[in-house]
Backbone as CSV, one residue per row, in Angstrom:
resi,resn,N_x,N_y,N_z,CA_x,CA_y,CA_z,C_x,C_y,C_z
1,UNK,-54.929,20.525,-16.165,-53.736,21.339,-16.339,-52.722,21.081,-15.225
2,UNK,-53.075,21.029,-14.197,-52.189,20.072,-12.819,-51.902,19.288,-12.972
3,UNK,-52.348,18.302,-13.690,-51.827,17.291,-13.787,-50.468,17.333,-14.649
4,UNK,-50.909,17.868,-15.874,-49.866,17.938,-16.732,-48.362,18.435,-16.083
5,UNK,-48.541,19.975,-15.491,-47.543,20.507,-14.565,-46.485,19.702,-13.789
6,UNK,-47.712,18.833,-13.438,-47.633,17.616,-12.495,-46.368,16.574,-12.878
7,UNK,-47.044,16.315,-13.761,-45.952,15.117,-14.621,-44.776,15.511,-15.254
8,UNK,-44.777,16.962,-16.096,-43.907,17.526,-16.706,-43.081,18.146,-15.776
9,UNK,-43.197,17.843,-14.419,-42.247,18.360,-13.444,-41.544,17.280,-12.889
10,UNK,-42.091,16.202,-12.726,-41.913,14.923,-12.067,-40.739,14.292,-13.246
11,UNK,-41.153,14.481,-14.439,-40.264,14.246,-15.611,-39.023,14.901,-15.499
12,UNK,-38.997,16.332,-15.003,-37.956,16.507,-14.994,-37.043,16.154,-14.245
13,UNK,-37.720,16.321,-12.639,-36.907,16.052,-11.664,-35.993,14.302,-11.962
14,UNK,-36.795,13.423,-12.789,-36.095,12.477,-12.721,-35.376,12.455,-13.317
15,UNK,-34.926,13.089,-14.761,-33.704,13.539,-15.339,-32.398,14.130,-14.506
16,UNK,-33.066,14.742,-13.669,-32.098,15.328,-13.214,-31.019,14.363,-11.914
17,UNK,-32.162,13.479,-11.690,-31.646,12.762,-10.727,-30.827,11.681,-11.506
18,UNK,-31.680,11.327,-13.191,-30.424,10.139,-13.659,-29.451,10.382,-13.951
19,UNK,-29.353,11.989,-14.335,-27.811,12.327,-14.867,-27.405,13.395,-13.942
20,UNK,-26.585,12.766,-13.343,-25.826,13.697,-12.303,-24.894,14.621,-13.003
21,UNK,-24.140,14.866,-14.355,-23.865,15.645,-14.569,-22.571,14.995,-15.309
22,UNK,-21.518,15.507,-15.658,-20.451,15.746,-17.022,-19.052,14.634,-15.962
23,UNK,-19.265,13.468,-15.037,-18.584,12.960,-14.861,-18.027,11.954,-15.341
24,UNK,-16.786,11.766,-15.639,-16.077,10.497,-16.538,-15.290,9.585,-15.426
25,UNK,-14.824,8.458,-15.450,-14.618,7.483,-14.827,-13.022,7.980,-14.297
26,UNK,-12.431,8.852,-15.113,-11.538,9.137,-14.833,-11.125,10.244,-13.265
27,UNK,-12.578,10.947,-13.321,-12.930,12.049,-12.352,-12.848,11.407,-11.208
28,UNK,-13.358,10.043,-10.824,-13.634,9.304,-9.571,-12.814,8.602,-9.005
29,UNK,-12.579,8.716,-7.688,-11.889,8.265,-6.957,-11.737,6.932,-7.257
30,UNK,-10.444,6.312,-7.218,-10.668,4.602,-7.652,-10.334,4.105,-6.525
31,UNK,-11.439,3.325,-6.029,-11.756,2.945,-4.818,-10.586,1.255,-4.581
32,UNK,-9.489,1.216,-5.280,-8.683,0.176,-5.278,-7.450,0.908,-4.986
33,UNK,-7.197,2.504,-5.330,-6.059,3.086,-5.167,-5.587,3.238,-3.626
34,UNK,-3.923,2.648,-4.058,-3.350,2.858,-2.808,-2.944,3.988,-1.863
35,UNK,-3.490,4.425,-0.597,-2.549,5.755,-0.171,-1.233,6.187,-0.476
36,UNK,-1.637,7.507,-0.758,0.163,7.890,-1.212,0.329,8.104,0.285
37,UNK,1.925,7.911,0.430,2.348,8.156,1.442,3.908,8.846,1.388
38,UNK,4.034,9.540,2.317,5.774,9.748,2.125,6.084,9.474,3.898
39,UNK,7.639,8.808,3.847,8.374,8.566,4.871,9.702,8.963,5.181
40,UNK,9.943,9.156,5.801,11.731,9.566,6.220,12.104,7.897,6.760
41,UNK,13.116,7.277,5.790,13.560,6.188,5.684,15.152,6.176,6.901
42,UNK,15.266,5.129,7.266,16.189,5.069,8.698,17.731,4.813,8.012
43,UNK,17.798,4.891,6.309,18.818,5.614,6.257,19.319,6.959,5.495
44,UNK,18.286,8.134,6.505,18.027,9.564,6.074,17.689,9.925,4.605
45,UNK,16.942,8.644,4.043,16.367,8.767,2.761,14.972,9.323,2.869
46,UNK,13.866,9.635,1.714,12.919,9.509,2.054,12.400,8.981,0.383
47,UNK,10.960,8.271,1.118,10.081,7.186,0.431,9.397,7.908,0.000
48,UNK,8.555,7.994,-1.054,7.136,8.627,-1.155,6.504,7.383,-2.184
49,UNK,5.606,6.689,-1.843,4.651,5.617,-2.725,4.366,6.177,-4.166
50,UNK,3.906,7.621,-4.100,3.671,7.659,-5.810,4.623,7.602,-6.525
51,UNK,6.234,7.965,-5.664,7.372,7.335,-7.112,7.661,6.409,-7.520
52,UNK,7.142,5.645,-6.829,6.712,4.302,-7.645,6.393,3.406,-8.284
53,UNK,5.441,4.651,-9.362,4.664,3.982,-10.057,5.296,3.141,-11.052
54,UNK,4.904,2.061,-11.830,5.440,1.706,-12.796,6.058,0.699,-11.992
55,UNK,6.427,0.417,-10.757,6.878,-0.830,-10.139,5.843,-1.549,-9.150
56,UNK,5.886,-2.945,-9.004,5.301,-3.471,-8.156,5.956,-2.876,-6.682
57,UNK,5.311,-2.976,-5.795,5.329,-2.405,-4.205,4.989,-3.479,-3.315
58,UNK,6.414,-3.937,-2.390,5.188,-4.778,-1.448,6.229,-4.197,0.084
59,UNK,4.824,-3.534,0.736,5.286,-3.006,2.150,4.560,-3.764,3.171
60,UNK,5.905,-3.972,4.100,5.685,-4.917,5.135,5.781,-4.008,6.216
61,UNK,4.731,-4.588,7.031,4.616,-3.151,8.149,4.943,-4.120,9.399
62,UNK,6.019,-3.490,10.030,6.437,-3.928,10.979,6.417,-3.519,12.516
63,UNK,7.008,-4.016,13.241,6.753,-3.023,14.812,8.604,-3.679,15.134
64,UNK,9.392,-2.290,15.472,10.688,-2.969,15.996,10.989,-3.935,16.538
65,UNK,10.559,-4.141,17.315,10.214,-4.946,18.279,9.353,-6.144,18.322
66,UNK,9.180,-6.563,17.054,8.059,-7.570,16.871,8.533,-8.862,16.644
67,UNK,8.296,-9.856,17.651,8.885,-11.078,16.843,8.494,-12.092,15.693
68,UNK,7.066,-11.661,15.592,7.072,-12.532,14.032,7.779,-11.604,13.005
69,UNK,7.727,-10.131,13.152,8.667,-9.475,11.974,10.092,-9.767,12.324
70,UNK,10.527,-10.082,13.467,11.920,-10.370,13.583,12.177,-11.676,12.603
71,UNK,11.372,-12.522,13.229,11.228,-13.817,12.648,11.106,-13.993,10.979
72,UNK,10.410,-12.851,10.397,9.807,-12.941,8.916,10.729,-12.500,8.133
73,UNK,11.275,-10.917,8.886,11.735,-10.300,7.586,13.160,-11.075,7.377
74,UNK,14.028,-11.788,7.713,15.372,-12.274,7.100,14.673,-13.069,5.908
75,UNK,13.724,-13.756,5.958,12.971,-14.598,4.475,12.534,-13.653,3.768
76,UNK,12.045,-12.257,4.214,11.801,-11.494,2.928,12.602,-10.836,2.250
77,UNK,13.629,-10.810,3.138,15.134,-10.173,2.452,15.779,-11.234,1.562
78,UNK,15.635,-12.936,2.409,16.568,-13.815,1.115,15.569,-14.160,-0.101
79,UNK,14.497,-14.517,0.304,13.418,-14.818,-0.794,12.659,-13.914,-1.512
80,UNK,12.596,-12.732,-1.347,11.996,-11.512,-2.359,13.180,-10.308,-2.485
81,UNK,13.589,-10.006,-1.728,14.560,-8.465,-1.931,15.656,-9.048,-2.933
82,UNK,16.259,-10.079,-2.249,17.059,-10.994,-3.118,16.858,-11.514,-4.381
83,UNK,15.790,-11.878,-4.826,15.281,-12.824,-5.979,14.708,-12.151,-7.004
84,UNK,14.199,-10.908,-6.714,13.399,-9.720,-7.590,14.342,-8.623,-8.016
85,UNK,14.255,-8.356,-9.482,14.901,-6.890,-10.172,14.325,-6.266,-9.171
86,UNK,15.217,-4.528,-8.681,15.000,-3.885,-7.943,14.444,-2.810,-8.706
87,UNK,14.527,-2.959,-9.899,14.205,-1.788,-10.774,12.296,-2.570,-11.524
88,UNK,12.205,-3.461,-10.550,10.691,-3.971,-11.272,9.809,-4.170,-9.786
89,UNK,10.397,-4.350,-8.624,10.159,-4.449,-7.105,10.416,-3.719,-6.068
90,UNK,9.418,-2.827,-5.703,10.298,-2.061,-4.555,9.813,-2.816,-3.042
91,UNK,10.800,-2.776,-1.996,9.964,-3.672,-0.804,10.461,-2.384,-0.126
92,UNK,9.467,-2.177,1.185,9.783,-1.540,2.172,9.093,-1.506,3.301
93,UNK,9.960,-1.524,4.639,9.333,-1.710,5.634,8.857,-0.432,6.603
94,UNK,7.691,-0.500,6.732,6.643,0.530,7.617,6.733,0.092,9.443
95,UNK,7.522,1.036,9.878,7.492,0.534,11.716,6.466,1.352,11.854
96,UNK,5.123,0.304,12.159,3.887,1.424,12.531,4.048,1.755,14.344
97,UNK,5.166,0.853,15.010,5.303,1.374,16.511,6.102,2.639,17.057
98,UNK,6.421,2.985,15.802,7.189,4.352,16.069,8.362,4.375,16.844
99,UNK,9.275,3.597,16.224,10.517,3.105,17.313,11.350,4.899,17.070
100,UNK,12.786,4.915,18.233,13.404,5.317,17.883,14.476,4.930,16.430
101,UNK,15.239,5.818,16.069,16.091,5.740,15.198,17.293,4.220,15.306
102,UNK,17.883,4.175,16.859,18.267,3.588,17.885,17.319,2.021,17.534
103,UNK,16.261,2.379,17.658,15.223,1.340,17.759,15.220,0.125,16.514
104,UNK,15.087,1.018,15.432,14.992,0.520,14.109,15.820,0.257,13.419
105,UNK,16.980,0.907,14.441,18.435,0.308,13.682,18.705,-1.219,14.383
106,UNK,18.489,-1.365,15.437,18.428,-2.974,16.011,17.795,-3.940,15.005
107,UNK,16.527,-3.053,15.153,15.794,-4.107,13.841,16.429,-4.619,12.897
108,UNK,16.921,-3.901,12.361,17.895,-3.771,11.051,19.188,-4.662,11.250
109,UNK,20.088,-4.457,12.478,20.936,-5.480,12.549,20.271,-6.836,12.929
110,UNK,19.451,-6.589,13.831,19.479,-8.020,14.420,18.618,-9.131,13.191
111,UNK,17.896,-8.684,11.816,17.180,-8.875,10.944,18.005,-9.289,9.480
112,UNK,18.844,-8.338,9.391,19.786,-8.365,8.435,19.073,-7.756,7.099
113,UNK,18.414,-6.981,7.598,17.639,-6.446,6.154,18.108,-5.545,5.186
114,UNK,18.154,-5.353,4.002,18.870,-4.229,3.242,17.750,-3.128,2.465
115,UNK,16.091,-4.086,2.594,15.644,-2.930,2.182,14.967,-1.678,3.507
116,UNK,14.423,-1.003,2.638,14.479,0.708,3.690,13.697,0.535,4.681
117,UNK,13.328,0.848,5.403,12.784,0.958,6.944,12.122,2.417,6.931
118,UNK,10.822,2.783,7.170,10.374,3.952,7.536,9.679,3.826,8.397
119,UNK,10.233,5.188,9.312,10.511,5.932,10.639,9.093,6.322,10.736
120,UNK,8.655,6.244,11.895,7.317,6.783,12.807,6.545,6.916,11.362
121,UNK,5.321,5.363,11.042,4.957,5.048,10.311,3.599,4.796,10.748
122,UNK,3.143,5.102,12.199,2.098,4.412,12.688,0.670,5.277,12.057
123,UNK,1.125,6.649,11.052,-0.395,7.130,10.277,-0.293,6.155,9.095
124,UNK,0.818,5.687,8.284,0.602,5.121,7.591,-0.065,3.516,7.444
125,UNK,-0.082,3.151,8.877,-0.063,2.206,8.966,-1.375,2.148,9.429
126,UNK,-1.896,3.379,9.676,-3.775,3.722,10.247,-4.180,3.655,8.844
127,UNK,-3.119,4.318,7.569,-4.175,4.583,6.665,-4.272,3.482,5.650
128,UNK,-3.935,2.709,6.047,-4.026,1.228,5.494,-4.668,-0.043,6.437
129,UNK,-4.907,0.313,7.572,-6.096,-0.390,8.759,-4.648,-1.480,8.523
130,UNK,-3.400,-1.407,9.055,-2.420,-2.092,9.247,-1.582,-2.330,10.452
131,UNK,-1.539,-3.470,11.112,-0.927,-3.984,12.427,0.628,-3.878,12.358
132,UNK,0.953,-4.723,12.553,2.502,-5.144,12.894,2.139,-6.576,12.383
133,UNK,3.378,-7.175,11.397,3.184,-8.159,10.483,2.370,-8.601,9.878
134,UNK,2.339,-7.262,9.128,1.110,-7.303,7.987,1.959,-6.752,6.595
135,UNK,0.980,-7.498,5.331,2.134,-7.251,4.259,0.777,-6.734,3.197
136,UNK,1.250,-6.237,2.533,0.245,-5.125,1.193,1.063,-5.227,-0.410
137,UNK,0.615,-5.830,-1.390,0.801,-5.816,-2.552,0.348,-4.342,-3.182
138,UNK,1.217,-3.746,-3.973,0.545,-2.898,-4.979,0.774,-3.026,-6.001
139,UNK,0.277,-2.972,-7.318,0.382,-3.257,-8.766,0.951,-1.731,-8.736
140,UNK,1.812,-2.064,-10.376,1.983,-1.104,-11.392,1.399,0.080,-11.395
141,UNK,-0.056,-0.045,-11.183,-1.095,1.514,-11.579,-1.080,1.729,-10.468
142,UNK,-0.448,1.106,-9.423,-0.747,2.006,-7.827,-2.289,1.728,-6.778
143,UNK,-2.398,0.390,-7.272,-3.550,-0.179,-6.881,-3.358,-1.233,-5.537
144,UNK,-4.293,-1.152,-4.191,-3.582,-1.964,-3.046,-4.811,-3.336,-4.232
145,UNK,-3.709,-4.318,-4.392,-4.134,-5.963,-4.676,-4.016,-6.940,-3.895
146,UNK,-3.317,-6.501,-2.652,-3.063,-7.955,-2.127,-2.911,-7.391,-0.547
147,UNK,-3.817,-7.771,0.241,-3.299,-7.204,2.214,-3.625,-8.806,3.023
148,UNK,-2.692,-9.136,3.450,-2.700,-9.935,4.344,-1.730,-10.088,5.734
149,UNK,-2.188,-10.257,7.029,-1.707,-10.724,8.201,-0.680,-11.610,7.757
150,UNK,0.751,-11.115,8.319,1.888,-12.052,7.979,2.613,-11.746,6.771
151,UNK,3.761,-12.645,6.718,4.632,-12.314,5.187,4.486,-13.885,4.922
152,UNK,3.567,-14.063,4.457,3.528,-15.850,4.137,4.533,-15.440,2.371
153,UNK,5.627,-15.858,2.602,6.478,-15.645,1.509,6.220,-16.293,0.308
154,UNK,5.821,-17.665,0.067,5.469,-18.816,-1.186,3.626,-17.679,-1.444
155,UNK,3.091,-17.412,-1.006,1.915,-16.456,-1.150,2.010,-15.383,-2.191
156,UNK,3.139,-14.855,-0.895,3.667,-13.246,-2.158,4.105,-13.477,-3.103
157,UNK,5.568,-14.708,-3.206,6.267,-14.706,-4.761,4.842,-15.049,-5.630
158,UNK,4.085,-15.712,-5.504,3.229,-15.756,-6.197,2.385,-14.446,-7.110
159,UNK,1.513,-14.257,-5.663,1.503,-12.925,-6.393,2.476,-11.886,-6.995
160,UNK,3.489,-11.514,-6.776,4.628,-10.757,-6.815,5.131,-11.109,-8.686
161,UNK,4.793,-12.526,-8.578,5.359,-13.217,-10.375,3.678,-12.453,-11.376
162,UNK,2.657,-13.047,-10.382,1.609,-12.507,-11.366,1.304,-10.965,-11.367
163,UNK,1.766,-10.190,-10.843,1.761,-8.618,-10.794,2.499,-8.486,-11.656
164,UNK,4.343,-8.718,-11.478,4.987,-8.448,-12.641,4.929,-8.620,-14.144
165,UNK,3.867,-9.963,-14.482,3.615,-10.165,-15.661,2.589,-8.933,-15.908
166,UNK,2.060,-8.468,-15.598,0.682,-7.479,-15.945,1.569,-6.214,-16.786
């Protein structure tokens, strides 16, 4: 009779352990989704990533003061900001060094950039394990697809053409 108890308990417990319960795929965190984020943009705009959706995203995280972003971003302004519908591409730059206003406006002239710049960026730039000249693809559904060191530009249009087809 123990035994039986035995087994007919053991039976259950393993039910219980295979079905954890009434969860759908939809319930779970999707471990590809990008942080939402919101920013106060350096020209008194503000950003927030989930309005986004429905466009490709590629944020370049910068440091004011940085010279490969000095160096990078005028090519990401003539070769992507330039070359991409704005209504299918959003680009924007993350100062994870937390410049002043002052600070990031240099950037901005001495760079010649036209897309947005957001101000004291350095959580966003924790919550993406992101340096200074580092660049992040996001698809359509709001998914990070693409993180790499640098704005290697012939890289991104690439990806940037195969995101937009999706």
């Amino acid at each position: 009779m123990k035994t039986r108890f035995f087994i007919l308990s053991l039976f259950f417990v393993l039910q219980a352990c295979a079905n954890p319960g009434d969860t759908s795929p939809e319930d779970e965190a999707d471990p590809s989704a990008a942080p939402d984020f919101t920013l106060e943009t350096l020209d008194h705009g503000t950003f927030r990533l989930a309005a986004q959706r429905g466009k490709v995203v590629y944020i370049y995280f910068v440091g004011f003061n940085c010279p490969p972003c000095i160096a990078a971003s005028p090519e990401v302004e003539k070769d992507i900001v330039q070359v991409y519908d704005a209504g299918k591409l959003t680009v924007i730059g993350v100062d994870v060094w937390d410049g002043t206003i002052g600070q990031l406006a240099n950037f901005k002239i001495q760079t010649g950039v036209t897309f947005p710049l957001g101000l004291t960026g350095s959580g966003v730039g924790a919550l993406y394990g992101a340096t200074v000249d580092y660049s992040v693809l996001i698809n359509k559904k709001g998914q990070k697809v693409y993180e790499n060191s640098g704005a290697n530009i012939s890289l991104l249009k690439q990806k940037i053409d195969e995101l937009l087809k999706e």
